[in-house]
Structure formats: structure tokens, C-alpha cells
N, C-alpha and C positions, 0 to 999 in steps of 0.2 A: 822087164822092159817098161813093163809100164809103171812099178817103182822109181823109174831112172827119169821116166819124163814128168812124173809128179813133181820130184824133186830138183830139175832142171832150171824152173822159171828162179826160185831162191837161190839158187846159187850164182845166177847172172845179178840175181836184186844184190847179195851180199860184195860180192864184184865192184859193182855202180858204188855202195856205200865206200868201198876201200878208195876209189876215185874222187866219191865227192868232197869227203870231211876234207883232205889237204888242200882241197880247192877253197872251202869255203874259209879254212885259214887262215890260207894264202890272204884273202881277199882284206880278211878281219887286220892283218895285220900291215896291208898297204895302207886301209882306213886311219888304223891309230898311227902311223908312221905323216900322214898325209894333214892329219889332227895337228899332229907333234911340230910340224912344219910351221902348220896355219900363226899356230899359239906365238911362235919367234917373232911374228910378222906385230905384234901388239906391242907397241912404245911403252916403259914402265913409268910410271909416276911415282918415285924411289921413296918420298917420304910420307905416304899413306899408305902405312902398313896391315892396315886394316883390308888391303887389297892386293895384300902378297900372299896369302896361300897359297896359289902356284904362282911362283913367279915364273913369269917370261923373262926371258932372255931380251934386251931390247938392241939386238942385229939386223934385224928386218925393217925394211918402209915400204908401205904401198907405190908403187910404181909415181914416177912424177906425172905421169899423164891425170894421173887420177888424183895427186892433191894439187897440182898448179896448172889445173886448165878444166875446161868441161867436155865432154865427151863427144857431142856434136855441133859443136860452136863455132865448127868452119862451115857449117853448112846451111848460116843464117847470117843476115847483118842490115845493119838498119838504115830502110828507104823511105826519105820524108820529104820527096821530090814533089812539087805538085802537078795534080794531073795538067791535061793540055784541059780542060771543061775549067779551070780554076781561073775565074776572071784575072785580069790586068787591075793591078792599085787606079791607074789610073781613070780606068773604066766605072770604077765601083767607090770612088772616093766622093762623098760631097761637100761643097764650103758650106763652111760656116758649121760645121759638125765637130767639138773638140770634145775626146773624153779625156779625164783622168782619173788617177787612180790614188788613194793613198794605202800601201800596204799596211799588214801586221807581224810581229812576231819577230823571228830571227830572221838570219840569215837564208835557211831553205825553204822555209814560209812565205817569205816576203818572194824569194822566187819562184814560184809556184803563180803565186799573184802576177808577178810579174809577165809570165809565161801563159796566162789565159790572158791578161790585160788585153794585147795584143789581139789574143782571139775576138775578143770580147767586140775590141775597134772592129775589126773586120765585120762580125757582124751587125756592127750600127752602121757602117760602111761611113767612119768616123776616122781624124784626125787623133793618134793616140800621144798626148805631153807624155814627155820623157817620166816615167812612175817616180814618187815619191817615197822615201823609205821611211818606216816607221823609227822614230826616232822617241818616242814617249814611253812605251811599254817597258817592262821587267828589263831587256835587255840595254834602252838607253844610252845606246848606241849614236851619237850624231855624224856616221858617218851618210854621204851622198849617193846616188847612186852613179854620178862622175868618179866618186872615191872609190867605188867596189866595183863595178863594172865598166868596160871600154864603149862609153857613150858613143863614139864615131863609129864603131863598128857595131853596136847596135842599131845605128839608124841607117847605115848605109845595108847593112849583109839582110835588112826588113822591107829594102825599098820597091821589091816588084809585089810584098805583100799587104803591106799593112805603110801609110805616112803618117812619119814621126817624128814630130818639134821637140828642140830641146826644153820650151815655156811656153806658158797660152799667149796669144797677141795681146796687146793692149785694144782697150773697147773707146774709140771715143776721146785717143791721146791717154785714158786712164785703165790704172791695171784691173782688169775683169776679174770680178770673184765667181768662180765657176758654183754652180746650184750643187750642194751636196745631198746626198742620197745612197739607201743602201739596197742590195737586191739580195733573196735570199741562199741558201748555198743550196748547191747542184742547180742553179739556175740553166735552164738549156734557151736554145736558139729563139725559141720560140717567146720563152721569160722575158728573155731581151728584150725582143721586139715589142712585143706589149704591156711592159714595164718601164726599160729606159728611153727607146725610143720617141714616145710622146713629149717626155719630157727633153730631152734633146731636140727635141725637132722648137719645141718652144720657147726654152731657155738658151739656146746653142752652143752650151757648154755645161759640160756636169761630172762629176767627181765623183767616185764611189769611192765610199771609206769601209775601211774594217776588210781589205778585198784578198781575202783569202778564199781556196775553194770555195768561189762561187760562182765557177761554170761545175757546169755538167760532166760527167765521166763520156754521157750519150753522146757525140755527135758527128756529123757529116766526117765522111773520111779526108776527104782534104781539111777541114778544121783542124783534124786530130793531128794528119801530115806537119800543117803551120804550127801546132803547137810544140810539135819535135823541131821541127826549125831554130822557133826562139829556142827552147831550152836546149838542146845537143850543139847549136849552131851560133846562135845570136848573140847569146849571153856569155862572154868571156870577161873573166877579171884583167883588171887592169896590169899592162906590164908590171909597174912594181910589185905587185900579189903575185903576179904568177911566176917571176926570176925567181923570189923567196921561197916558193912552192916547189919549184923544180930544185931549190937548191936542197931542199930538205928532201926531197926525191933522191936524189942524186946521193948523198950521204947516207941513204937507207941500203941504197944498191952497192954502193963500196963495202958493206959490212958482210955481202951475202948474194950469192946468185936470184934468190927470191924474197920475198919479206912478208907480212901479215900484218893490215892495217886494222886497229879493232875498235871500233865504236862503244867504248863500255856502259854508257851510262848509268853511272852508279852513284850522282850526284846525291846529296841530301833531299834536296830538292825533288827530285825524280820519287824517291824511294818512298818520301812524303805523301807524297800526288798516290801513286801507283796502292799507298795501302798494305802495303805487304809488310811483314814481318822475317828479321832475319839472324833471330837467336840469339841478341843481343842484352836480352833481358829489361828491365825495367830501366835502362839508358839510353835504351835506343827507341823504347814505346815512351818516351817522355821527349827526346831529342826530334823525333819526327813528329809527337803528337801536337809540340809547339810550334811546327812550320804548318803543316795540317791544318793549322787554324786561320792562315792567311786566306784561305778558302771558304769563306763564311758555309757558300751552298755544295761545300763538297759533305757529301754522305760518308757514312762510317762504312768500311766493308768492314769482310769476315777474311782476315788471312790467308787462312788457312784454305779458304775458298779459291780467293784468288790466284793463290800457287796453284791450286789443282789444277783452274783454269787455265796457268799456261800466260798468265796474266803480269805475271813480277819477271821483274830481270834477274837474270841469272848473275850469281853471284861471281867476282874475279878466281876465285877457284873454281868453280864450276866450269865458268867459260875454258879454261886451263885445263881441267879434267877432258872438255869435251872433245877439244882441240888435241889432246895428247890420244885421247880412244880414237881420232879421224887419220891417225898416222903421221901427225906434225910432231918432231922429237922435239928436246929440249935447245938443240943449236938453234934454232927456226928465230930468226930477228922480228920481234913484234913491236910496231909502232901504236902506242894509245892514244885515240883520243877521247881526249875527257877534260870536264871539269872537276872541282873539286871532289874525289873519292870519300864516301861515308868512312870513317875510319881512319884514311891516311894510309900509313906505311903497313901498318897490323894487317888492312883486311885487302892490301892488295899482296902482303909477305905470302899465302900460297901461289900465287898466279908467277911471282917470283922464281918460287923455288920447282917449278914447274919448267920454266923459261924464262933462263937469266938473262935473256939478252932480250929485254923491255925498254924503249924507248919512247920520248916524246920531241915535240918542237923545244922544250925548254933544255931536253938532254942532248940536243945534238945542234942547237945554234946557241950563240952564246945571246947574252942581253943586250948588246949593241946592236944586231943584227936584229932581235925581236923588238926593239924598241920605237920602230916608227907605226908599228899595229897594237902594243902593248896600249890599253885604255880603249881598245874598238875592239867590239866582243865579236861583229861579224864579219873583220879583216882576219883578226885569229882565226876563227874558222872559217875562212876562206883556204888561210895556209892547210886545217887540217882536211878541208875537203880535198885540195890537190893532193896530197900525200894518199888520203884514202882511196880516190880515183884512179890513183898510179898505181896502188899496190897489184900484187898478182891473187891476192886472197884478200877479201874482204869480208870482216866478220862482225854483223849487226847482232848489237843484245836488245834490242828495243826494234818498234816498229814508228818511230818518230819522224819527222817530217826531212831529216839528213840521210836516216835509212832507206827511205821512200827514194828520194831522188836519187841518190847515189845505184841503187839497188838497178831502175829502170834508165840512169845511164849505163851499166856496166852491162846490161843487156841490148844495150843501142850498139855499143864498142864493142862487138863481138864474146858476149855471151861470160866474160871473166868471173871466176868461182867468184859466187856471195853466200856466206853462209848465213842463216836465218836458222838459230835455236828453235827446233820441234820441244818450245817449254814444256807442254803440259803432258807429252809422254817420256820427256827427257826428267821431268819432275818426282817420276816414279820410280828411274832410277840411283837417282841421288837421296833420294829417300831410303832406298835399300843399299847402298852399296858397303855398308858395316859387313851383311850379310849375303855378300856377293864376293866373286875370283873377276882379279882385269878380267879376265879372259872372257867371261861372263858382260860384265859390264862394259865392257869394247866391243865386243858384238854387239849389244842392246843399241849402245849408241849409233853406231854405223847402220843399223837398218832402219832406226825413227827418223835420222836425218835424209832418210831415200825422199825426192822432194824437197830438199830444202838446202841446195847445195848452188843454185845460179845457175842450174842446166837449163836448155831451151823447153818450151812447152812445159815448165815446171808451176805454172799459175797458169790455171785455164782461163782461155779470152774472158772478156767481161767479168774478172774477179780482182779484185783489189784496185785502187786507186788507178789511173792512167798515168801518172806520173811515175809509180813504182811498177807496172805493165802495159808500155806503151806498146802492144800487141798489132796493132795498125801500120804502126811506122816500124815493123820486122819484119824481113821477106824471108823465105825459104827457098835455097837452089835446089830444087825437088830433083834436077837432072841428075846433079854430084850425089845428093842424096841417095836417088836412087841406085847409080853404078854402089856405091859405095856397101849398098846392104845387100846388092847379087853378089858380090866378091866372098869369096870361099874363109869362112870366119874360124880363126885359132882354136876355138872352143866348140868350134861346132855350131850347128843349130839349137841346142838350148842355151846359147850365149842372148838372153833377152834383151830387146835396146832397151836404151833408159827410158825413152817416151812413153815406152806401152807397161814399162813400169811406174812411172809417174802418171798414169791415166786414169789408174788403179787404187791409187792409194788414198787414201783415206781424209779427207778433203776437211776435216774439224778444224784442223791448221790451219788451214790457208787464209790469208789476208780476208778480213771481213767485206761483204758485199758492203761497197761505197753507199753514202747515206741514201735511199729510196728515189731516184731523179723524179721531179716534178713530172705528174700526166699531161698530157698538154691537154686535155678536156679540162681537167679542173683547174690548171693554170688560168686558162682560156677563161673560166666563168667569175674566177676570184680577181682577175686580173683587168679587166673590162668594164674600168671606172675609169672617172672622171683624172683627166694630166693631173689636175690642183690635189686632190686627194691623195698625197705621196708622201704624207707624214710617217715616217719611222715608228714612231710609237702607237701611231692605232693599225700599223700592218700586222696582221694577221702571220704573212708569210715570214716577216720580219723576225716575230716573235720567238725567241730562241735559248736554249740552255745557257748559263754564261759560257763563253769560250776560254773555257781554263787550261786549255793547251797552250798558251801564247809559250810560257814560260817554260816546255819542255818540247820545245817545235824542233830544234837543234840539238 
């Protein structure tokens, strides 16, 4: 007996084993079964065969919720209403205060300008002339801003905020030349006042040139509200840009239930500026080292630096890779915009073969139709901005000043996917993918890009430009929000929202802290001279790197 109970406990143990191994089997082979699934769901890139050792089946798409919308984007939308504290125009206007502006740059440059101008009046509690377009620079453009925007509805849709003449008065039966002067960038509320105001209050009319970001990111929440006004609200192009726009809208949507509007720039020019190198050999480090030189005080980088950085644009195959690992097949209709391609036909033939169905304004209207904007560079892209605005997917290769705007419109308009290349971890794997399986590098993709997709809360407040996070002028319905996250979830409770996954992550990416905003102590002490002293070249604040972004503002 007592033999029997020694050997009792091991033969219940031997038992348990005959039960567990089939289980654990079981388990192993729902795993590889559950794998084998996933692997379907990855779009093949059929002529990069360097990336077919297993090939996937390309049967599968990521659900449309997940590539043609964002995941809590009904539960945010943008409020740029002013408070009831926000004075009356009429209250806060005084005579004989006229400012103006002359912008720089291109088309999303000069509105940017445009769109603090406005503030700008408000805070000298000034008459704002209808802004001036740059008409000199690289782009040489002599279009008005009667020709690009709906003057009438810019002064009227501004009038309980800001008054707005279409020209200065005449002084004295003769036409006044307004005092010109420059203020520095990120100038805040406070800049103003103790920079231009003096001088307004004594000349009674004054010009800032060169008026590119130069308010502040910092200020007052209703500032911030009026500045979504102008830009989501104030600023519309003129009927004839916008019929055109919509017509090419419209021709995008007959080809296809959804579309993909993509920003490439991949200009000479761009690629120049940017420094980077792209395996071109000794034609393209001679080709760009010659444009390169227009830039007397641009510095030499290190390439190879810069890529690491995250710092070059990604190349039309690349983008085409990236976009094929996110779940966009090869039927997916993509409209370009761009200027002229490094390369031509050769270096955009992968992006091609990738997704034959690429389009532009020149492939889809004929030249009769383009010809009253053909010769005005910021009416063309006026057209390409509407198309990009309209798409359902918008995919930025650059972080330039059309990325910017367009990026923080589409999160005004309910949050519609932007995608923004995570370059400098997406760098490493294009760098390997000789020695990578899709499957491998479609995974890699889809988790670098967590963050970087146009979901809400995806740039934390106070990070990046105001114009590409205008986080002020976005409300959250916390109530829908909330019903929505007690509701019994598909996946259960480890189904993670994306906010507290983007809370997380890894923040090296994200749009660079806007340039240092002036203290107002040291504003205060540097700024606390004499009105007469407002010479441009002995300002101190003035004093500045040249602005060699003009010519890649667009």
C-alpha cells in the first residue's frame, strides 16, 4: 500500500502530460494558422524581387476604416468661434492706424502671412490694406491677391474682427507711402506693441515686408481662434480657381470610390537645398552640386548624415513601397503634385509600377482648360492645393510650408488621414530591405508610421508650427467620446486606443519645437528705444540667417 501511494502522485503527473502536449499543439498550430492569415493581408510589390522570398498572396486589404479615415475623428472638429470677452472691431479699431503687409514666397507662405496679418492688425488695433503678394522672389509670380483669393469675402466674412480696406487712403489728395519696417519672426503680442506700435502711432501707416512667420506660435486663445478664421474661413480662392479645382476633384472621383493625393517633392531644386544624395553617382553630385551654388551661404552637409536624420525626402519608390506596406494596392488612383521630378520618367518608373494609376492636373485636364493659370505658379497650385484638400488620403514627403497648411487644415475638417513619412526610422528600413521578407518589412513599416497617420492627438499641444497644429481651434466631444470607450469592444480590453498609443511614442519625429518665441523680459529690455531708431540693419532682432526657404515654401 504504501508502494501504491509513492507511486500515485506520477502517474496523475504522467496523465496531465498526456493532456497537455495536444493542447499545447493545438495552440502552436492556431498560432502558425493565425500568422499564415496575417502574412495574406500584405499587398505585394510584384517587381522587387529582392522582397519575394515569401511571397504573400496579395488577397487581403486592411479594412477601409483604417486606410480611408482616422479612428477617432468623429469625435473632434474644429471651434474657431470667438469668445463672448473678444471685443467688437468696432470697439477696438482706431483712425488713422493702417497697417500693411507685403508678403514672401509662394503660394502657402505668402498665406500664412496673410493669416497672422490679420492678427497682427488686431493687435495694433489697426486698419489692415488688403496684403500684398510677393511678386519678386524665385516664384515671380505677378499674380494679385484679387487674382488668388475672393477679396469680397475676405473683407466682409473679417468684418466683426479685424477692418479691412481694399488700399491705403490718399494723404493730403496725394498717395501716401506707408513707413516700411521689419519685425522679427515669432514676434508675440507684446513685440508688437513695443516695436510696431510706436511707430504707427507716429507715422500712421506702416508696412512690414518680408512678413512671413512673424507672429508668434504663443498667443492669447482668441488670437489663435481669429487666426483659424482667416485661414479655414476667410481665405477662399476665387470662383474661377476653385470651379477648376473642383473640376479636377471631380475627375479624380469618377476613376475610383477613394483617391491619394501625394505631395512629392522631389524637385532639383528641393534635392539641392535638402543636401542629400540618391545613388546617382557622379551626375547627380555634379547636377545638384551646380544648383547648390545659387546658395552662396548654404553649408556643405554629410549625406549620409542627413538620411540618417530623417532629413531627405523620400524617394517615388520609396513613397510607393511605403504606401503598398500601409495596405494601399496597386488599383489605389494617386494624384501628384509636383514640379519638375529629378530624373523625369526613369525615377518616377518605380512609383509607376507600383501604382499605375498616377495622375496629375496635366493628365486629367487638357491645355485649354489649364491655360488661363499656365504662367502663374501660385494659381497652379492653388489647383493642386484644392485637389490635395479634397483627397481622402493625403501623403506629405516633405515638411514645407503646403505640408504644414494643408496638414492643420485637414485636422480642422475632421481629422482626414495625412500621412507624414517617419524618414529616419523608415530609413533603416530601406536601407535593409535587400536583406529583409515583405512580410518583415510591412510590419516594420506599419509600426514606425504609429503617429504619423493624421489621427487626433497625434502632435502634442505646443509642438510644431500653429498652422500645421492648430490645437486651440479643436474641440473634443468628451461626452460621445466617452459613451463610445464604455461600449463593449470587438477585441476586448487589450484593444488599445490610438491616443494612449501615440502618447507613447517616441517623440524624435515629431515636427521640431517652432523657433524659441521671444521672452517678453528680454523683448521688453531690447525693445525700449527710441520710435526713430527702427533701422533694419542695425536691429539686433532683425539680424537673421538668410531665408533660403523662399524657393521650397510650396
Amino acid at each position: 500500500m504504501a508502494i501504491h501511494r509513492r507511486r500515485h502522485p506520477h502517474y496523475h503527473t504522467k496523465n496531465r502530460f498526456r493532456y497537455i502536449i495536444p493542447v499545447i499543439s493545438a495552440i502552436s498550430g492556431a498560432i502558425l494558422i493565425v500568422y499564415g492569415f496575417i502574412s495574406l493581408l500584405a499587398p505585394l510589390p510584384e517587381h522587387f524581387h529582392h522582397l519575394l522570398r515569401r511571397t504573400p498572396i496579395n488577397s487581403g486589404m486592411v479594412s477601409d476604416r483604417n486606410l480611408w479615415s482616422t479612428r477617432m475623428s468623429k469625435f473632434y472638429y474644429g471651434c474657431s468661434n470667438a469668445s463672448i470677452k473678444f471685443p467688437k472691431v468696432e470697439t477696438v479699431t482706431y483712425p488713422n492706424r493702417y497697417l500693411m503687409i507685403a508678403t514672401s514666397g509662394g503660394l502657402n507662405q505668402q498665406r500664412t502671412g496673410i493669416t497672422d496679418a490679420v492678427v497682427a492688425a488686431r493687435i495694433l488695433n489697426a486698419t489692415l490694406v488688403v496684403p500684398k503678394l510677393d511678386q519678386k522672389s524665385f516664384w515671380k509670380d505677378s499674380s494679385t491677391f484679387s487674382e488668388i483669393f475672393d477679396v469680397e469675402w475676405f473683407i466682409s466674412h473679417l468684418s466683426k474682427d479685424v477692418k479691412v480696406i481694399k488700399e491705403l487712403p490718399r494723404k493730403a489728395g496725394k498717395v501716401w507711402i506707408p513707413y516700411s519696417m521689419r519685425v522679427p519672426r515669432k514676434c508675440n503680442e507684446r513685440c508688437y506693441q513695443l516695436r510696431v506700435l510706436p511707430v504707427l502711432l507716429k507715422k500712421h501707416a506702416v508696412q512690414l515686408g518680408k512678413f512671413d512667420y512673424r507672429l508668434s506660435n504663443k498667443l492669447a486663445t482668441d488670437l489663435q481662434k481669429l487666426r483659424c478664421r482667416v485661414n479655414y474661413h476667410a481665405l477662399r480662392f476665387t470662383d474661377h480657381i476653385n470651379k477648376m479645382g473642383q473640376k479636377l476633384v471631380n475627375r479624380m472621383r469618377k476613376m475610383g470610390k477613394h483617391y491619394v493625393a501625394l505631395h512629392l517633392r522631389f524637385e532639383p531644386d528641393m534635392l539641392a537645398f535638402s543636401g542629400c544624395y540618391y545613388g546617382g553617382g557622379e551626375k547627380e553630385r555634379k547636377d545638384l552640386g551646380k544648383i547648390r551654388k545659387r546658395w552662396k551661404t548654404l553649408h556643405s552637409n554629410n549625406p549620409d548624415k542627413e538620411r540618417r536624420q530623417g532629413r531627405c525626402p523620400l524617394t517615388p519608390e520609396e513613397v510607393g513601397l511605403m504606401l503598398r506596406a500601409l495596405g494601399y494596392n496597386k488599383d489605389v488612383h494617386i494624384y501628384v503634385a509636383s514640379g519638375e521630378v529629378y530624373g523625369g520618367d526613369d525615377t518616377l518608373a518605380p512609383l509607376k509600377a507600383l501604382f499605375p494609376n498616377i495622375h496629375s492636373k496635366d493628365t486629367i485636364a487638357t491645355k485649354d482648360e489649364l491655360q488661363p493659370f499656365s504662367g502663374f505658379l501660385s494659381r497652379m497650385a492653388a489647383l493642386d492645393f484644392i485637389v490635395c484638400d479634397e483627397s481622402d488620403v493625403f501623403v506629405t514627403n516633405n515638411n514645407g510650408n503646403m505640408a504644414k497648411i494643408l496638414a492643420g487644415r485637414r485636422r480642422y475638417f475632421g481629422h482626414k488621414p495625412t500621412i507624414r513619412p517617419n524618414a529616419k526610422k523608415l530609413y533603416r528600413l530601406f536601407l535593409n530591405r535587400e536583406n529583409t521578407t515583405w512580410d518583415e518589412f510591412s510590419s516594420g513599416v506599419r509600426t514606425h508610421q504609429i503617429g504619423f497617420m493624421g489621427e487626433p492627438k497625434e502632435i502634442r499641444p505646443g509642438r510644431g508650427e500653429f498652422h500645421e497644429n492648430p490645437a486651440t481651434c479643436i474641440c473634443e466631444d468628451t461626452e460621445a467620446k466617452t459613451k463610445f470607450e464604455t461600449l463593449p469592444r470587438k477585441f476586448g480590453k487589450n484593444n488599445i486606443d490610438l491616443d494612449e498609443v501615440v502618447a507613447d511614442q517616441d517623440v524624435e519625429n515629431e515636427p521640431e519645437l517652432s523657433d524659441q518665441d521671444e521672452d517678453d523680459d528680454i523683448i521688453g529690455h531690447q525693445l525700449l528705444h527710441s520710435v526713430n531708431d527702427t533701422s533694419v540693419e542695425d536691429d539686433p532682432l532683425i539680424s537673421e540667417l538668410p531665408e533660403l526657404e523662399e524657393l521650397l515654401s510650396d
